[in-house]
C-alpha positions as CSV (number, residue, x, y, z in Angstrom):
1,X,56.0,-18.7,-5.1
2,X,57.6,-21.5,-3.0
3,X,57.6,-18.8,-0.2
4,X,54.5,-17.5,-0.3
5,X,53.1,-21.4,-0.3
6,X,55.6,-22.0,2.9
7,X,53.7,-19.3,4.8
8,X,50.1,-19.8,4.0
9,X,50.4,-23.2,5.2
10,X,52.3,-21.8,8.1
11,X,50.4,-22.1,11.7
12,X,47.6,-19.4,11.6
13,X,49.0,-16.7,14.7
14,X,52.8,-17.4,13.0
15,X,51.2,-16.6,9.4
16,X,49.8,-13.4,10.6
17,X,52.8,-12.3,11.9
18,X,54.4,-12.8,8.7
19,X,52.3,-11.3,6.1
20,X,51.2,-8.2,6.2
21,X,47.4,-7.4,5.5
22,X,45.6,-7.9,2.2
23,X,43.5,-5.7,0.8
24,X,39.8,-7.2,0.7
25,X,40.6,-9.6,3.5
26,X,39.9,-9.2,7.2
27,X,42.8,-9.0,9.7
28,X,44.1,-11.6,11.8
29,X,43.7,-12.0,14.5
30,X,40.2,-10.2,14.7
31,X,39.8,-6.8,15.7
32,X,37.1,-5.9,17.9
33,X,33.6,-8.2,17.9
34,X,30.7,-7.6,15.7
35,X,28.1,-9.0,18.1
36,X,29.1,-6.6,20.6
37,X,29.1,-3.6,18.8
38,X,26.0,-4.3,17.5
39,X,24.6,-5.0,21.0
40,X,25.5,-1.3,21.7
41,X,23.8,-0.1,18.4
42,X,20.7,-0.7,21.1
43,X,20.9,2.1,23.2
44,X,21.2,4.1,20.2
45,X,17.8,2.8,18.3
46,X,16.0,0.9,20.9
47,X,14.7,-2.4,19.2
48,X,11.0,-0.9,20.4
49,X,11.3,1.7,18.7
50,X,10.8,-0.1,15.7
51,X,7.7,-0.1,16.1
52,X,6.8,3.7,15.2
53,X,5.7,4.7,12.2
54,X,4.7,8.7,12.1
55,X,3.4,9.4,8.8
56,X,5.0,12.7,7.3
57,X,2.8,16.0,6.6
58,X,4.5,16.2,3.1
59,X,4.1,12.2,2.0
60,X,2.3,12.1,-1.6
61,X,-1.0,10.9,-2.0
62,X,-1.3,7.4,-3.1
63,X,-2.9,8.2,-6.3
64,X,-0.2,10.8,-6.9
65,X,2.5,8.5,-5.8
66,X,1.1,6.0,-8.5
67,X,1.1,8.3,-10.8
68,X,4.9,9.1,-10.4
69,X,5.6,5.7,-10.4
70,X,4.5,5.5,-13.7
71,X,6.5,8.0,-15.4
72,X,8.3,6.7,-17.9
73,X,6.2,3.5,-18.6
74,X,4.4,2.6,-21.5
75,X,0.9,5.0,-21.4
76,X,-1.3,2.2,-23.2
77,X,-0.1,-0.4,-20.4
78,X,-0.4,1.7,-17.0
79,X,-4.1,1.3,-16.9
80,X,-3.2,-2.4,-16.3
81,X,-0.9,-1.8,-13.9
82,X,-3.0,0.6,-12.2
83,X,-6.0,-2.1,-12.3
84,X,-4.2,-4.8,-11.4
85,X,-2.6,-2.5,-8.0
86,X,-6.6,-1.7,-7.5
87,X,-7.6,-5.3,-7.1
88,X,-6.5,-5.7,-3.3
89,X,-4.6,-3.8,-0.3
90,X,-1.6,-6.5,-0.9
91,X,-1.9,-5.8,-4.4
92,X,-1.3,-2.2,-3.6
93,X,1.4,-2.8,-1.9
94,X,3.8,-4.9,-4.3
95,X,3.6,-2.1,-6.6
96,X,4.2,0.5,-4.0
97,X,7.7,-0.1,-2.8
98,X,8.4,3.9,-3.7
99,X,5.7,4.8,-1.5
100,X,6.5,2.8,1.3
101,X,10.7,3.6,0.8
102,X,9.5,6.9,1.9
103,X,7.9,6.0,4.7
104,X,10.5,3.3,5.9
105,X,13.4,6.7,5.1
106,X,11.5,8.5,7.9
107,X,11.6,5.3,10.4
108,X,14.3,4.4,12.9
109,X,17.5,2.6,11.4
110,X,20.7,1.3,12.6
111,X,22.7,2.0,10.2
112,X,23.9,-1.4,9.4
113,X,23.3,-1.6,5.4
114,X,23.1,-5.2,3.8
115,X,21.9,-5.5,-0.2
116,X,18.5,-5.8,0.4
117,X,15.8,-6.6,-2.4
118,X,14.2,-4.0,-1.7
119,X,10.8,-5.2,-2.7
120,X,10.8,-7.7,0.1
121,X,6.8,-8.8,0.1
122,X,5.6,-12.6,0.7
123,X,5.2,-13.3,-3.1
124,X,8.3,-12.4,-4.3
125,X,10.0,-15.8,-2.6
126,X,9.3,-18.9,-4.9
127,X,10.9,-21.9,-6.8
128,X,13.2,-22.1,-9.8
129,X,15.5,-24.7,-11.5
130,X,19.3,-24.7,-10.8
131,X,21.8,-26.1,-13.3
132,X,21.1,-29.2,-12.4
133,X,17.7,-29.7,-12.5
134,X,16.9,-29.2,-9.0
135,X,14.6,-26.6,-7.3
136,X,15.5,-23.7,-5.3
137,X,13.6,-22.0,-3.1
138,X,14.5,-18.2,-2.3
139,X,14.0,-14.2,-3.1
140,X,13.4,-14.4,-6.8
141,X,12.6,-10.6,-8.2
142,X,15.8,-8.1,-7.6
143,X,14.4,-4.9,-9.7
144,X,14.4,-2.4,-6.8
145,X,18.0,-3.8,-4.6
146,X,20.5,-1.7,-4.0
147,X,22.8,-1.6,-0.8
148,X,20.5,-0.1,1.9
149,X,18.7,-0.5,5.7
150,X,18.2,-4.3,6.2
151,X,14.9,-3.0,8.3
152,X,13.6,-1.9,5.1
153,X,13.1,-5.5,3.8
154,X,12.2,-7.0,7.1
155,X,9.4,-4.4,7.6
156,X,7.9,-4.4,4.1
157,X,8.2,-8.3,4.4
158,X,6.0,-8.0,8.3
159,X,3.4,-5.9,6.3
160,X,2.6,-7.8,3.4
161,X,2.3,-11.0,5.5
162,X,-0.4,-8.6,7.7
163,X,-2.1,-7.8,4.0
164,X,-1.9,-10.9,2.7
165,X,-3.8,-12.7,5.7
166,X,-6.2,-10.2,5.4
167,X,-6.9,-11.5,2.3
168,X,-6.9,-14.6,2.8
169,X,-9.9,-14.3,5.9
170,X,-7.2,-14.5,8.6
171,X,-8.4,-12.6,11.7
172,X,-6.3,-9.8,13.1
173,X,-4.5,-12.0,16.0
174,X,-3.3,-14.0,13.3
175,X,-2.0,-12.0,10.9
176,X,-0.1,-10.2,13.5
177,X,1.4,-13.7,14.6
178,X,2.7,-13.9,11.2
179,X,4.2,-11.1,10.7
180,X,5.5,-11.3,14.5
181,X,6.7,-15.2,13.5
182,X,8.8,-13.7,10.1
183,X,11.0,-11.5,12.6
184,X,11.4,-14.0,15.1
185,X,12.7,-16.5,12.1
186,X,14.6,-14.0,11.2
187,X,16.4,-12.7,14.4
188,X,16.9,-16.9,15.1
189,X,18.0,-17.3,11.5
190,X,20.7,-14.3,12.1
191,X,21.6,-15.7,15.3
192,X,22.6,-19.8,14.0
193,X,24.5,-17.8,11.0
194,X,26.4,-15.9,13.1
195,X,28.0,-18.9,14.9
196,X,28.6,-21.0,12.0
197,X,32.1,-20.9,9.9
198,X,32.1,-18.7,7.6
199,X,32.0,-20.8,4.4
200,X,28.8,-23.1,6.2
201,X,27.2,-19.5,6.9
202,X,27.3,-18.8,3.4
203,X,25.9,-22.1,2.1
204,X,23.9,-22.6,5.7
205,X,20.1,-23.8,5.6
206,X,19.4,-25.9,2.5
207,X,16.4,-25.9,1.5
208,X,15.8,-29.7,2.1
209,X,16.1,-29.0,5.9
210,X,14.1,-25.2,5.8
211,X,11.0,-26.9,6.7
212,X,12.5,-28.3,9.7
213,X,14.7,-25.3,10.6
214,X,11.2,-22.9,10.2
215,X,9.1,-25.5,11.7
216,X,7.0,-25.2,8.6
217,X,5.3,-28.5,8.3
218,X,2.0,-27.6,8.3
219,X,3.1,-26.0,4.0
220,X,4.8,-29.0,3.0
221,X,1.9,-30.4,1.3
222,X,1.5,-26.8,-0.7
223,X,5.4,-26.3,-1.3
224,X,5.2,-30.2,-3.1
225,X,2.1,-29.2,-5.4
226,X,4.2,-25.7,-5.9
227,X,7.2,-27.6,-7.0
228,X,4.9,-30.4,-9.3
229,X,4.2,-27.3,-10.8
230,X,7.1,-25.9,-10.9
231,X,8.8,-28.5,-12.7
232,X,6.4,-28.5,-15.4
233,X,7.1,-24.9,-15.8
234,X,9.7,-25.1,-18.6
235,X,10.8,-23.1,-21.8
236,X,9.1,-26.3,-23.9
237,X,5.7,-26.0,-22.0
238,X,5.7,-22.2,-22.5
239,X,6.7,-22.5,-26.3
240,X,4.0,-25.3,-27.0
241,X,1.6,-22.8,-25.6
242,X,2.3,-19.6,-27.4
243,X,4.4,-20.4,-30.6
244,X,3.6,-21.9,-33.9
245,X,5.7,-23.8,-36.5
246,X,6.5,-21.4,-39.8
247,X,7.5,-22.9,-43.1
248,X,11.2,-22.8,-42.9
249,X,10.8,-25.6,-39.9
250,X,11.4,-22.7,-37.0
251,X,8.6,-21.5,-34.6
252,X,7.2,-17.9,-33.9
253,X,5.3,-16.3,-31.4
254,X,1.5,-15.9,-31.3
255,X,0.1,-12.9,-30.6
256,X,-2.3,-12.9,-27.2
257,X,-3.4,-9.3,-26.2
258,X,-2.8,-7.9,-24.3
259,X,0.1,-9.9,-22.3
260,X,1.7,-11.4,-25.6
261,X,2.2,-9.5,-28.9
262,X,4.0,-9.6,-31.9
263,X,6.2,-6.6,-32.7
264,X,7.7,-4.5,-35.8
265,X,10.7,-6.6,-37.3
266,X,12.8,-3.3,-36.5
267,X,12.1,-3.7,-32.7
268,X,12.9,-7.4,-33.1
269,X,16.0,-7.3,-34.8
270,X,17.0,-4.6,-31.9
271,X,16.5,-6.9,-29.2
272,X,17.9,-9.6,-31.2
273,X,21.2,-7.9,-31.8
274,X,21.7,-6.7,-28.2
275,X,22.1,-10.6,-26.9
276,X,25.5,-9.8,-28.5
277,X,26.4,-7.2,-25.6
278,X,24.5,-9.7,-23.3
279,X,26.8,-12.6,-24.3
280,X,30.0,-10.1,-22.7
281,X,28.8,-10.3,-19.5
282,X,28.1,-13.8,-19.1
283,X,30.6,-16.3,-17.8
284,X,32.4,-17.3,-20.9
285,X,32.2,-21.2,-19.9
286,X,28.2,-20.3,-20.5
287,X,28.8,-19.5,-24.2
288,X,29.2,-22.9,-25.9
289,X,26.2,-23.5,-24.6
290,X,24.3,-20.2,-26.0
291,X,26.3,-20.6,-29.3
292,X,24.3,-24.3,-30.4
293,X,21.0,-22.0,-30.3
294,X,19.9,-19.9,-33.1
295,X,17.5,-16.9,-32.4
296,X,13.9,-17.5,-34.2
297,X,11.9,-14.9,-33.0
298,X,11.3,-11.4,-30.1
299,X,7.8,-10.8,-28.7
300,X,6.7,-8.7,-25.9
301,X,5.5,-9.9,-22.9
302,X,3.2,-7.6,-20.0
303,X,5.5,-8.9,-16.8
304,X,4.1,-8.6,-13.4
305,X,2.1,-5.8,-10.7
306,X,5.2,-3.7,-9.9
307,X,6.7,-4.2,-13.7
308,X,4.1,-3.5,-15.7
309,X,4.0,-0.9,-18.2
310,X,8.4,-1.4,-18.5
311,X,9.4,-3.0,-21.9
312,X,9.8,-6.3,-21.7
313,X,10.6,-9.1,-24.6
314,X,10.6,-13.1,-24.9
315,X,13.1,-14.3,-27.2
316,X,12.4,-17.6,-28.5
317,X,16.1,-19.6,-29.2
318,X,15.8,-23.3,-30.9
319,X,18.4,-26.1,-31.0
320,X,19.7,-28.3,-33.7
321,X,16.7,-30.6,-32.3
322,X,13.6,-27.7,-32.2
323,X,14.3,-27.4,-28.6
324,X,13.0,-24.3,-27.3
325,X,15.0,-21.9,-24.9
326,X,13.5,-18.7,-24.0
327,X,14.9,-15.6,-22.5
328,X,13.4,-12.5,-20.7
329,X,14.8,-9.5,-21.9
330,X,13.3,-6.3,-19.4
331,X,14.3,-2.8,-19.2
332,X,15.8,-2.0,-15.7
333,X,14.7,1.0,-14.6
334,X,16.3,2.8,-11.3
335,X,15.4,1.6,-8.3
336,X,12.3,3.0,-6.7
337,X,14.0,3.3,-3.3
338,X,16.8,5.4,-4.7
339,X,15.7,8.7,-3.9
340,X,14.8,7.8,-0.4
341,X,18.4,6.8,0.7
342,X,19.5,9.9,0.8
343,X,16.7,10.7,3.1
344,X,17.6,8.4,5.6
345,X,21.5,8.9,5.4
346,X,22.8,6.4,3.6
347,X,25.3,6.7,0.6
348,X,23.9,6.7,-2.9
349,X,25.2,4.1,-5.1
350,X,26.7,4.7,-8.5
351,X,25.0,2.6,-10.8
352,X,26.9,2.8,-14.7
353,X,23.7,-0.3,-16.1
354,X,20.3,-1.1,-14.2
355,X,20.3,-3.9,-15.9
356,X,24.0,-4.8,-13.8
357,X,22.5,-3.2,-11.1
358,X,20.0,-6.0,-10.7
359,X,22.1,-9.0,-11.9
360,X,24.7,-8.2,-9.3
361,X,22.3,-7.4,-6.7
362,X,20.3,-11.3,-7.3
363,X,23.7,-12.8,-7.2
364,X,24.8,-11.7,-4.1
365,X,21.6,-12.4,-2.3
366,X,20.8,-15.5,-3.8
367,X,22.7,-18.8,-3.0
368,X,22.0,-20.2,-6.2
369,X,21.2,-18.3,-9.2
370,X,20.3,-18.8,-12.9
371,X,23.3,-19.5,-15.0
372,X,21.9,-17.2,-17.8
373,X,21.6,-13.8,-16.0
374,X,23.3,-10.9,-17.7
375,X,22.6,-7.8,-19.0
376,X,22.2,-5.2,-22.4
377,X,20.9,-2.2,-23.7
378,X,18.2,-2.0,-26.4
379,X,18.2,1.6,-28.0
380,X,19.7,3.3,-24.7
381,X,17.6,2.0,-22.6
382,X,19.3,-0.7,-20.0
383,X,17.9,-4.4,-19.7
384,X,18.7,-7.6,-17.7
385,X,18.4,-10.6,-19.1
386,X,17.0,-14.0,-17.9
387,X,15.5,-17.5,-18.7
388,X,11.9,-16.8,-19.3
389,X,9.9,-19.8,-17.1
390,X,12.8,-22.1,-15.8
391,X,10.7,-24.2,-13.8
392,X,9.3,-21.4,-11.4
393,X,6.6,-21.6,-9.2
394,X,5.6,-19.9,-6.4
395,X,3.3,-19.9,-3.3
396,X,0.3,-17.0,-3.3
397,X,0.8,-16.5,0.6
398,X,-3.3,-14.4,0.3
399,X,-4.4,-17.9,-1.0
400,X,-2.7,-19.9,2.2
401,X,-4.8,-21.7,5.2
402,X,-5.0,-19.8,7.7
403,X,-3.2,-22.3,9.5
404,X,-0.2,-22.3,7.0
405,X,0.0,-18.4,7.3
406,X,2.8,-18.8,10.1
407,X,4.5,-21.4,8.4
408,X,5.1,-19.5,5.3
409,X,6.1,-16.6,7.5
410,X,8.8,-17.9,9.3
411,X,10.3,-19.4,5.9
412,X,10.1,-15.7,4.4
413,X,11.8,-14.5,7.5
414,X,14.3,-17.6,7.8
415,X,15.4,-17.0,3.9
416,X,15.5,-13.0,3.9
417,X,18.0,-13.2,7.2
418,X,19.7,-15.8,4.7
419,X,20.3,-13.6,1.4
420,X,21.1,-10.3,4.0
421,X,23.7,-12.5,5.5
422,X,25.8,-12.6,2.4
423,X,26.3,-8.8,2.3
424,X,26.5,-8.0,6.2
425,X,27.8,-9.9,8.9
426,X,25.4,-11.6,10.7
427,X,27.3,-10.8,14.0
428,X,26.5,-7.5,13.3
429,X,22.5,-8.0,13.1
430,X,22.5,-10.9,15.4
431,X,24.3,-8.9,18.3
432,X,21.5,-6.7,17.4
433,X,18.6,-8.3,17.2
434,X,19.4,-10.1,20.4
435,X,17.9,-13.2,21.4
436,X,14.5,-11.9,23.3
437,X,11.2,-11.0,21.2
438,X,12.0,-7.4,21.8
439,X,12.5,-6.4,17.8
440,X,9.9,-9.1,16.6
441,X,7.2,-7.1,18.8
442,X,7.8,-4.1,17.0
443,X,8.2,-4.8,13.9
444,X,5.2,-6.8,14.1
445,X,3.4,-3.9,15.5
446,X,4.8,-1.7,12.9
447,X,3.7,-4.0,10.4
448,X,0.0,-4.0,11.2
449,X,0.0,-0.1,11.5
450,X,1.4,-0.1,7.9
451,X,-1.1,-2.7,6.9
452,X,-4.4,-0.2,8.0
453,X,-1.9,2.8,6.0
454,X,-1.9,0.8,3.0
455,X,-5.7,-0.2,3.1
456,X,-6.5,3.6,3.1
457,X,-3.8,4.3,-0.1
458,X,-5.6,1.1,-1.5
459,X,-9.1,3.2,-1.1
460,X,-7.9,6.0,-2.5
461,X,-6.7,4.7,-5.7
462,X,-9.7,2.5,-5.9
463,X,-11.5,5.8,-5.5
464,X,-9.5,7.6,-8.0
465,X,-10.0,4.6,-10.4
466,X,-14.0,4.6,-9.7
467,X,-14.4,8.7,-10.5
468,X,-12.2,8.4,-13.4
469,X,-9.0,10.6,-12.4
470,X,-7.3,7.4,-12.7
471,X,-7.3,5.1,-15.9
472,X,-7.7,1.4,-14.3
473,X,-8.3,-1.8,-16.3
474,X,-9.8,-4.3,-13.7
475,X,-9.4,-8.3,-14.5
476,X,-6.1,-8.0,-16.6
């Protein structure tokens, strides 16, 4: 041990010279340079050409590709999924990330694979509490990542920013900027993280200074009334809300149809038992703390667009106090973009829990991420597990000024180049991406082709929905 402590403290090029390589860490000194060799990863995809998008003769309709999507679902609850995907273009396309993997599997790639999120769009970055009572701001919904194209995100991130300003009244010039801006930010992003040390890369842009780094003033007074929110957002708000005190001094869920409902005290006692797998894959300095809560009560909860229709319970957990704590418990179903990997090349992962699957993925994206994540099956079926409201909020980028549209854009971009960073070396992407507008030009012309794709799917399933081949619940 003395020997071994000799040596690592040794001068670096002695120390290298004396131990022999270690499995799992790079060599010293450094072989070869990332930057470069992803420099001549240009003349193989040109950064242009990442602007093409040639739809294929065999793609599935939209309302067919809905329809697939919701195999597998809960039948009473698609027509709410299907309505709620109805209600816009952007709406269409946060519950289409199958649809568009398929697309994106037919597009030019470079072979550099990151875990991406997979589901990438401008609301699925928000708020939420760390341990210590602070906010975070970041990618916060992991159902569809696996370890894939880093394009794929940056793409489906460019369109929905395109779809979004649309929505909000933005003309065409605009929304283009924004989608353009989210590349740039995160080509720049790429660029600062590649020349930092490695352990300030990792931790790099905090999100006290991403307004600054994004130039992103014009949204701080909509990220502070985001995060007033936010902060009342809490286990103890949501409990007060949709609980009720029972004889025995404990609280229950009341029903609210159809996003809340009470369920058979078989189903309950299922979920409730399963938090004892959970507990095994937690930390086990997080246990005290889950072992001074009882378990009071299991609802189910409708979850959001993309989600709905998957099973999906609250689980109400009280103090010695009356405190409330609640966890999420939703089934993890396999990623949508896992049959389209293969179609682009790229190794299919083996998965042994969806449920892990996700956790795993949101951890090593994220900076920070909630203590409580885990996972566990209910009845065969795989589940991760979460706090249920802690302190989330989140910016609804089709509600934005127009003037705030490429604010919020180059924040997206700035904090998507951040998670991919953790997985791939930004060297890599950086040498890349380059330091010209060549790739944000692209991408942002890409994006606004995709847009005017999505708003014909988006017609189709409206039209499907209006002749009733499709079951759609509007409003819900």
């Amino acid at each position: 041990m003395t020997e071994v402590g000799t040596q690592i403290g040794a001068a670096v090029p002695r120390q290298a010279a004396r131990i022999s390589p270690v499995p799992g860490f790079a060599r010293w000194p450094a072989q070869g340079s990332p930057k470069e060799e992803g420099k001549a990863l240009r003349a193989r995809v040109r950064r242009s050409s990442h602007a093409e998008l040639v739809v294929d003769v065999d793609r599935p309709d939209a309302v067919t590709a809905v329809e697939e999507s919701n195999r597998g679902r809960i039948p009473e609850l698609t027509p709410i999924r299907v309505g709620r995907m109805a209600a816009s273009p952007f709406a269409f396309l946060r519950g289409s990330a199958g649809l568009m993997a398929y697309d994106l599997a037919r597009t030019p790639m470079t072979g550099i694979d990151a875990q991406i999120c997979g589901d990438a769009h401008a609301a699925n970055f928000g708020l939420y509490g760390d341990a210590r009572g602070g906010l975070v701001i970041d990618l916060n919904d992991f159902d569809e990542t696996v370890h894939g194209p880093w394009e794929w995100d940056l793409k489906r991130l460019a369109t929905s920013l395109v779809l979004a300003g649309r929505e909000a009244g933005a003309g065409e010039d605009k929304c283009r900027d924004a989608a353009h801006d989210a590349v740039g930010a995160y080509r720049r992003t790429m660029r600062l993280l590649a020349k930092l040390p490695v352990l300030d890369a990792w931790n790099a842009i905090a999100d006290e200074e991403l307004v600054s780094h994004t130039d992103a003033h014009d949204l701080l007074g909509t990220l502070e009334r985001v995060s007033q929110k936010a902060r009342a957002n809490t286990s103890g708000r949501f409990a007060a809300k949709s609980t009720e005190p029972v004889e025995d001094g404990g609280r229950r869920f009341v029903d609210a149809p159809p996003v809340l409902r009470r369920i058979p005290d078989a189903e309950a006692a299922a979920v409730a038992a399963s938090l004892e797998e959970y507990l095994t894959t937690l930390s086990e300095d997080r246990l005290p703390l889950l072992a001074r809560y009882a378990v009071h009560d299991v609802a189910f909860r409708v979850v959001g667009t993309g989600s709905v229709g998957t099973r999906s319970y609250v689980v109400l957990l009280l103090d010695h106090r009356g405190e409330p704590l609640i966890l999420q418990v939703k089934e993890a179903r396999p990623s949508a973009l896992l049959p389209h990997l293969a179609t682009a090349g790229r190794p299919l992962p083996e998965v042994e829990h969806e449920g892990r699957r996700v956790v795993l993925g949101q951890k090593r994206m994220q900076v920070v991420s909630d203590i409580l994540l885990g996972w566990t099956s209910v009845d065969g079926r795989p589940y991760q597990v979460r706090q249920f409201r802690n302190r989330k909020g989140s910016v609804d980028p089709a509600a934005l000024a127009i003037d705030q549209l490429d604010d919020y854009a180059r924040m997206t971009g700035a904090l998507l180049a951040r998670a991919h960073s953790h997985s791939a070396d930004p060297r890599l992407i950086s040498g890349y991406c380059g330091k010209n507008e060549e790739l944000d030009e692209a991408i942002g012309m890409f994006a606004v082709a995709y847009a005017d794709r999505t708003e014909a799917d988006h017609a189709e399933l409206v039209a499907a929905v209006s002749s009733g081949r499709v079951a759609g619940e509007l409003g819900v």
